[in-house]
C-alpha positions in Angstrom: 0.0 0.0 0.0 1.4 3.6 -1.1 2.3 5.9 1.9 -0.3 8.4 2.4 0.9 11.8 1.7 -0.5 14.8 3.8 -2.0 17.7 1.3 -0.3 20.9 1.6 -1.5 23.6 3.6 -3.6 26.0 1.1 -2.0 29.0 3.1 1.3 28.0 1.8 4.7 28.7 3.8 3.5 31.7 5.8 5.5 32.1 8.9 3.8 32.6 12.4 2.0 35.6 13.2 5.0 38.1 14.5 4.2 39.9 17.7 3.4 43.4 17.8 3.0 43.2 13.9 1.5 46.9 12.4 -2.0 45.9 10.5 -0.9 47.9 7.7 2.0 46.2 6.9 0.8 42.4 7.3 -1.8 43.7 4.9 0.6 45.0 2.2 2.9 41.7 2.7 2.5 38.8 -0.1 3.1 34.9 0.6 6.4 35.5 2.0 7.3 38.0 5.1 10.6 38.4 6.4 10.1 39.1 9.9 10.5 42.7 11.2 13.9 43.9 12.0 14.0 46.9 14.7 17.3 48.6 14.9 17.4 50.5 18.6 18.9 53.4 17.6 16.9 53.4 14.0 14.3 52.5 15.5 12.7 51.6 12.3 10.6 48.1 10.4 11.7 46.9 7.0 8.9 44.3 5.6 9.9 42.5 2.5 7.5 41.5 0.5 9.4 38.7 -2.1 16.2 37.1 -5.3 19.1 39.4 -3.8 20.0 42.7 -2.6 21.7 44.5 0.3 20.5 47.3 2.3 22.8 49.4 4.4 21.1 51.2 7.0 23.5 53.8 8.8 22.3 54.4 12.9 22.1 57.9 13.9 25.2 56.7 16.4 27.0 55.5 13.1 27.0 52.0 13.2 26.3 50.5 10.0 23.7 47.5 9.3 23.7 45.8 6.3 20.3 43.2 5.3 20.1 41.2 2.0 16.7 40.6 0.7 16.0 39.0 -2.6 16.6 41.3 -6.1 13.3 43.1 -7.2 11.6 42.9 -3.2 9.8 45.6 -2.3 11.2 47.3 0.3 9.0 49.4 2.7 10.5 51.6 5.7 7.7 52.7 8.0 9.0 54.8 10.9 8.1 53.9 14.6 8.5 57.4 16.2 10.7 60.7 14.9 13.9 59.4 15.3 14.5 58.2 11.2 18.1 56.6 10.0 19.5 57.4 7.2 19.1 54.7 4.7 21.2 54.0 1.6 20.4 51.4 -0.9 23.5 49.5 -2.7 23.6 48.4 -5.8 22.4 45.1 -6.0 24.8 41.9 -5.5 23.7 39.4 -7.7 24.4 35.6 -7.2 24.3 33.8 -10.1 22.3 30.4 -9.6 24.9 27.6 -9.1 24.9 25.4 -11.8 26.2 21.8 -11.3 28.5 20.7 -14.3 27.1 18.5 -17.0 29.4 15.2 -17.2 28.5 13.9 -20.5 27.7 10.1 -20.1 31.3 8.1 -20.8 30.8 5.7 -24.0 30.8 2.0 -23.9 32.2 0.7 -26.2 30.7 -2.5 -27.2 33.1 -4.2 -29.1 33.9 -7.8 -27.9 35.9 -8.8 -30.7 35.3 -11.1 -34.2 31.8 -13.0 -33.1 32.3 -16.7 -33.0 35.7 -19.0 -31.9 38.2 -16.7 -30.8 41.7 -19.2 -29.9 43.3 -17.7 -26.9 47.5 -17.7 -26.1 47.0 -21.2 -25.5 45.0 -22.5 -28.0 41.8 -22.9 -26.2 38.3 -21.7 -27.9 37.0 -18.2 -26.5 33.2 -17.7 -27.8 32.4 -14.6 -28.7 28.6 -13.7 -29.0 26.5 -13.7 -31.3 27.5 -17.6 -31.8 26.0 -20.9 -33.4 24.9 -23.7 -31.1 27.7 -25.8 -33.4 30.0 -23.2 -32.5 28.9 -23.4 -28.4 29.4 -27.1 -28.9 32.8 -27.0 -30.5 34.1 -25.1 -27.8 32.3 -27.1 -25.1 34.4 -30.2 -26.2 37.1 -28.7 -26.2 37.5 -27.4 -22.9 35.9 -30.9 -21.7 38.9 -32.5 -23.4 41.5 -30.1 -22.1 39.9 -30.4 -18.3 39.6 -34.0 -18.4 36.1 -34.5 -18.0 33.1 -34.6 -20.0 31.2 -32.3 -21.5 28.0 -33.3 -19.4 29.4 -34.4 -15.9 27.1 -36.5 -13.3 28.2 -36.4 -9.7 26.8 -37.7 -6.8 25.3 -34.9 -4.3 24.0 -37.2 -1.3 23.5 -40.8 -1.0 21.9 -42.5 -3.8 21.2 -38.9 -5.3 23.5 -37.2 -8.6 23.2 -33.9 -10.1 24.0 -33.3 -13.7 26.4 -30.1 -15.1 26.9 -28.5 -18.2 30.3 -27.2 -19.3 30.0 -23.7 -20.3 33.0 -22.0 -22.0 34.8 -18.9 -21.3 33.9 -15.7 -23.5 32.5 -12.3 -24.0 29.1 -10.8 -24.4 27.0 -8.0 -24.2 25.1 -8.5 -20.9 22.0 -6.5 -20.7 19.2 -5.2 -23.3 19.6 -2.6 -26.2 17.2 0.5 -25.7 14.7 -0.6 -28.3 14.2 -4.2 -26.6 10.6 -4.8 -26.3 9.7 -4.3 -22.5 13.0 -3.4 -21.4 13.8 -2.1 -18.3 16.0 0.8 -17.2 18.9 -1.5 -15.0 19.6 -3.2 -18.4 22.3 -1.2 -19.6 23.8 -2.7 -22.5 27.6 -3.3 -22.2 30.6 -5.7 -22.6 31.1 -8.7 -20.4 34.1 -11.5 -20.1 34.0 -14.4 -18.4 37.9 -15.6 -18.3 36.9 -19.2 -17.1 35.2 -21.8 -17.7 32.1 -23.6 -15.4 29.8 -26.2 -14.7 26.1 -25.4 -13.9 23.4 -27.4 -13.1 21.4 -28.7 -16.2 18.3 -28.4 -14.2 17.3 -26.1 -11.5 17.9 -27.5 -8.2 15.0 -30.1 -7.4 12.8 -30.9 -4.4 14.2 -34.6 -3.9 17.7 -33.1 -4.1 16.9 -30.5 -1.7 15.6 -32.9 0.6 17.9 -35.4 0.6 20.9 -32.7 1.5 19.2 -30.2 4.1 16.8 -33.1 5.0 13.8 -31.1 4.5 11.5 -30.6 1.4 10.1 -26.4 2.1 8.2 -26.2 -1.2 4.8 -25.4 -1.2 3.9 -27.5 -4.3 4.6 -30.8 -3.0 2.4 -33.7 -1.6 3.0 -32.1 2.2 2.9 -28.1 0.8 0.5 -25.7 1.2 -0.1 -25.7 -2.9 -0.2 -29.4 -2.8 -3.8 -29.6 -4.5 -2.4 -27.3 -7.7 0.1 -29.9 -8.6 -2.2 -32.9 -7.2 0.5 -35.5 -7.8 1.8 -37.9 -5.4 6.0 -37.7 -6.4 7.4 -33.9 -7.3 10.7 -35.0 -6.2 11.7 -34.0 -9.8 9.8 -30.6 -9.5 12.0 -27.9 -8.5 12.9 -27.0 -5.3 10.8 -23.4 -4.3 9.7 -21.4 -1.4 13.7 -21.6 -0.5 15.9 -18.5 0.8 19.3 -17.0 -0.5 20.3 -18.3 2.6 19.1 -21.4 2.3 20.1 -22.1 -1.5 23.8 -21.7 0.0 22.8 -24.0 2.9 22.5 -27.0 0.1 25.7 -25.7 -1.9 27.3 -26.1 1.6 26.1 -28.9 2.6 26.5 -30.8 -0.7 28.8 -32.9 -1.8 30.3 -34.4 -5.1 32.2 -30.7 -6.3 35.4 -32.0 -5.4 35.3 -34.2 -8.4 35.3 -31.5 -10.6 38.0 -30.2 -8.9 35.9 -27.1 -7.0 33.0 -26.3 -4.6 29.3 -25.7 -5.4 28.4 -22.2 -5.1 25.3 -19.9 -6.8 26.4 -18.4 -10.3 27.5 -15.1 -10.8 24.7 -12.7 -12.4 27.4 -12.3 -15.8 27.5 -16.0 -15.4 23.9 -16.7 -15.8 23.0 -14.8 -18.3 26.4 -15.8 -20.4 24.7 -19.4 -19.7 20.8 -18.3 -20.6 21.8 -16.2 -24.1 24.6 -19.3 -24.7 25.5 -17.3 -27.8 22.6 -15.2 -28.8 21.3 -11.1 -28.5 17.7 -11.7 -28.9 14.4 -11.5 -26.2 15.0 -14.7 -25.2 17.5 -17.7 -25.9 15.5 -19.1 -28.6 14.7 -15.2 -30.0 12.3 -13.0 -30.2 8.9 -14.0 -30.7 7.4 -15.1 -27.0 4.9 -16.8 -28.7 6.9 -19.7 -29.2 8.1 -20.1 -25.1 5.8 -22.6 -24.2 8.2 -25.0 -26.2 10.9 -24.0 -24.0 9.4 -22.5 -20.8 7.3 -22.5 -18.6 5.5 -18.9 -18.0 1.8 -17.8 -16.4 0.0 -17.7 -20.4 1.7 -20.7 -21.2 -1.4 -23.7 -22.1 0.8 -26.2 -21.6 -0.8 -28.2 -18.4 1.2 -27.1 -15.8 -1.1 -24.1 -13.7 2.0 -24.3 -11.5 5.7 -25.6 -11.8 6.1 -27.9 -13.5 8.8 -31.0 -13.7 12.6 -29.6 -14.4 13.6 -30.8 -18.3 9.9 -30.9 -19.4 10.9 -28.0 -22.2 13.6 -27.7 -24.8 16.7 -26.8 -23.8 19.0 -23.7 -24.8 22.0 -24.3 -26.9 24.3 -25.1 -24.2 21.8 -27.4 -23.4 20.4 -26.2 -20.0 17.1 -26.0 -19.4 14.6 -23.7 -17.7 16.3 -20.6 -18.5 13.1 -19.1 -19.0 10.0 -19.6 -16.6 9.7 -22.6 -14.3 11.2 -21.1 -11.0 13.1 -17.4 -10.5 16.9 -18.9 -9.6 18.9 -16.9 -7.3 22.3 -15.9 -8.0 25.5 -14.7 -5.9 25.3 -10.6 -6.5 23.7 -7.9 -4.8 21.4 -6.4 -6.6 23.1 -2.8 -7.9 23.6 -0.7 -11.4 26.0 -2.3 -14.0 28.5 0.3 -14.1 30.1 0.0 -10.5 31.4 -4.1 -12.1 34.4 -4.5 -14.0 34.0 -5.9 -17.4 36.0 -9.0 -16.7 34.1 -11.6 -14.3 31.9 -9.0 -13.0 30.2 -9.8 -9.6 28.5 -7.5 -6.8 29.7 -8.6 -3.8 29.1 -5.4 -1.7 26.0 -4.3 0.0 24.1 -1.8 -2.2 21.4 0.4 -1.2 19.1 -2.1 -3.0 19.4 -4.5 0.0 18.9 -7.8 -2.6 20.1 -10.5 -3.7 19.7 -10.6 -7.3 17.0 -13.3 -8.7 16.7 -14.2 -12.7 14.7 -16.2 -15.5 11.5 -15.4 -14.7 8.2 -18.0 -13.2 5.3 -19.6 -13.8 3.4 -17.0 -11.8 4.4 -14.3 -14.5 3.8 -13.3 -18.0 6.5 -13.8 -20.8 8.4 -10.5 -20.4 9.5 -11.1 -16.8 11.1 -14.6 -18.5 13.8 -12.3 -20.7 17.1 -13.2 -21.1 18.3 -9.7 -19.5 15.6 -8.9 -17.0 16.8 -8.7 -13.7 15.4 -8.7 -10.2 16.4 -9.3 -6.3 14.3 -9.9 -3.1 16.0 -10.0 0.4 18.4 -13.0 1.2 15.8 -14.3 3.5 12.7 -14.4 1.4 11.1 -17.6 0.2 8.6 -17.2 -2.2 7.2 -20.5 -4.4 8.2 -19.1 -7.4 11.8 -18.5 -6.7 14.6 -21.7 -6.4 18.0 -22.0 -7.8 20.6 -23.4 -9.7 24.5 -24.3 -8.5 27.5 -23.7 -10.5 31.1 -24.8 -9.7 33.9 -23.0 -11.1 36.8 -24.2 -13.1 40.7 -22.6 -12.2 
């Protein structure tokens, strides 16, 4: 609910009544009344009725008294008894309104090099957006073949339970939305992006049987024991994802989790730069697949979609991106490791907001089921406090490569 706002006085600023005030005068003043000034040995009243200049008013004893009142005032000097000063008026002192200097906006350059496979110093692909999904693969076996490891790795999370990644490559993009993006919003500045190093990230958005198994509790409201259970009104959503879940406790799985050391680092939630690298895997457009939103019920799931789910639905059940993750778009809002804050406080190279901002969130992206397309964009952005749980936001892990 908006603040309620008090209406202003119809009387405007006039000051409190001044004691001892002549009627003549407070009839003559307009909205604004300086209050009456009585010099002892003048022994005179100066009403102003309106920006600046100086009076000097010489005493009979000499002494010398000087008042600035704004340029153009009228100026009225209405003796109190016979003893008059003599008054001088000076020319007027103007100052000049002060007039902060215009900093012209700095340009941003938005060159990222030749678009494609870019070899680095030691040999290894670079992508470079706009890039083909053969192109994203190229590089994707690449790196798996340099690391060691495959290009899709299964590890085991808990006891009996495995998580899938997806190798994304290093590169450079343009992270954010050009001005003439349909329903884009003012944090999406357009500009340059590198990410020096490659990661894994979940294929799937964290689900609620994975959840449960590692923090030993299953939060979300659409499952059998949830408050939404009758919207879902199936017996197993252990392959739903994970929702109604905290910042704070989407670190308490990566903590708690295990199964990173066998790709050689720790589970953690991806960088803002390093989800959206992930969700555009190549591309400029609306969304991964492009522009026209009409065709996202094929690869996510959003509140106008007709596609049978009135709620989340089961991770996979779209088409995936070209890096082959899916629901990058709709299914659950996933939560990643920056506070929320403007674009131009982050380096270009592996950008991340890891201070406080004024904000005070923790930023959240990819859009819901309990939303319309256009909060599913690959750019849009959003953040709720680190201790909100909502069932429409879960996450996804990554785990960094050195």
């Amino acid at each position: 609910m908006s603040a309620k706002h008090k209406a202003p006085s119809k009387r405007g600023n006039t000051p409190a009544k001044l004691s001892g005030e002549p009627k003549a005068i407070r009839k003559k003043a307009k909205r604004s009344v300086f209050p009456l000034i009585a010099l002892a040995a003048a022994t005179l009243a100066i009403v102003i009725a309106a920006a600046f200049i100086i009076i000097r008013i010489t005493n009979k004893d000499g002494s010398v008294k000087e008042i600035e009142v704004p340029d153009g005032a009228r100026v009225e000097i209405l003796p109190l008894n016979k003893a008059i000063a003599k008054v001088e008026p000076v020319v007027a002192k103007k100052h000049p309104p002060v007039v902060a200097k215009k900093e012209e906006p700095k340009a941003v350059s938005l060159d990222i090099g030749k678009p494609g496979i870019n070899l680095g110093s030691d040999g290894l692909p670079r992508l470079v957006a706009p890039f083909s999904e053969a192109q994203a693969r190229e590089a994707q076996e690449a790196w798996a073949k340099h690391l060691g490891k495959k290009v899709i790795e299964t590890v085991e999370i808990a006891d009996g339970v495995t998580m899938e990644l997806v190798l994304i490559p290093p590169g450079s993009f343009l992270m954010g939305s050009p001005p003439n993006e349909e329903d884009r919003r003012v944090d999406e500045d357009l500009h340059p992006v590198e990410l020096t190093k490659p990661f894994y990230l979940g294929r799937y958005e964290v689900t609620q049987g994975q959840y449960e198994k590692v923090v030993g509790k299953n939060p979300s409201d659409f499952s059998p024991t949830g408050k939404g259970a009758a919207k879902v009104n199936v017996a197993d959503t252990s392959s739903y994802p994970v929702e109604t879940v905290s910042f704070d406790d989407a670190n308490l799985f990566c903590g708690k989790a295990k199964g990173a050391n066998a790709l050689k680092g720790t589970f953690d939630l991806p960088t803002e730069a390093q989800w959206e690298f992930a969700c555009r895997a190549g591309t400029p457009t609306r969304f991964h697949f492009g522009y026209a939103q009409g065709k996202l019920p094929i690869y996510g799931n959003a509140k106008e979609n007709e596609d049978g789910y009135d709620v989340t639905a089961p991770v996979g059940s779209f088409k995936p991106n070209p890096f082959g993750l899916f629901d990058m778009h709709g299914n659950v809002f996933e939560w990643c490791r920056d506070w929320m804050g403007p674009y131009g406080a982050l380096p270009k190279v592996d950008p991340v907001q890891m201070v406080k901002q004024a904000i005070n969130g923790r930023v959240r992206r990819g859009g819901s089921w309990s939303l319309v397309s256009s909060f599913c964009r690959s750019s849009i952005r959003g953040n709720y406090g680190s201790d909100n749980r909502l069932n429409y936001v879960g996450f996804r892990v990554v785990v960094s490569q050195d």
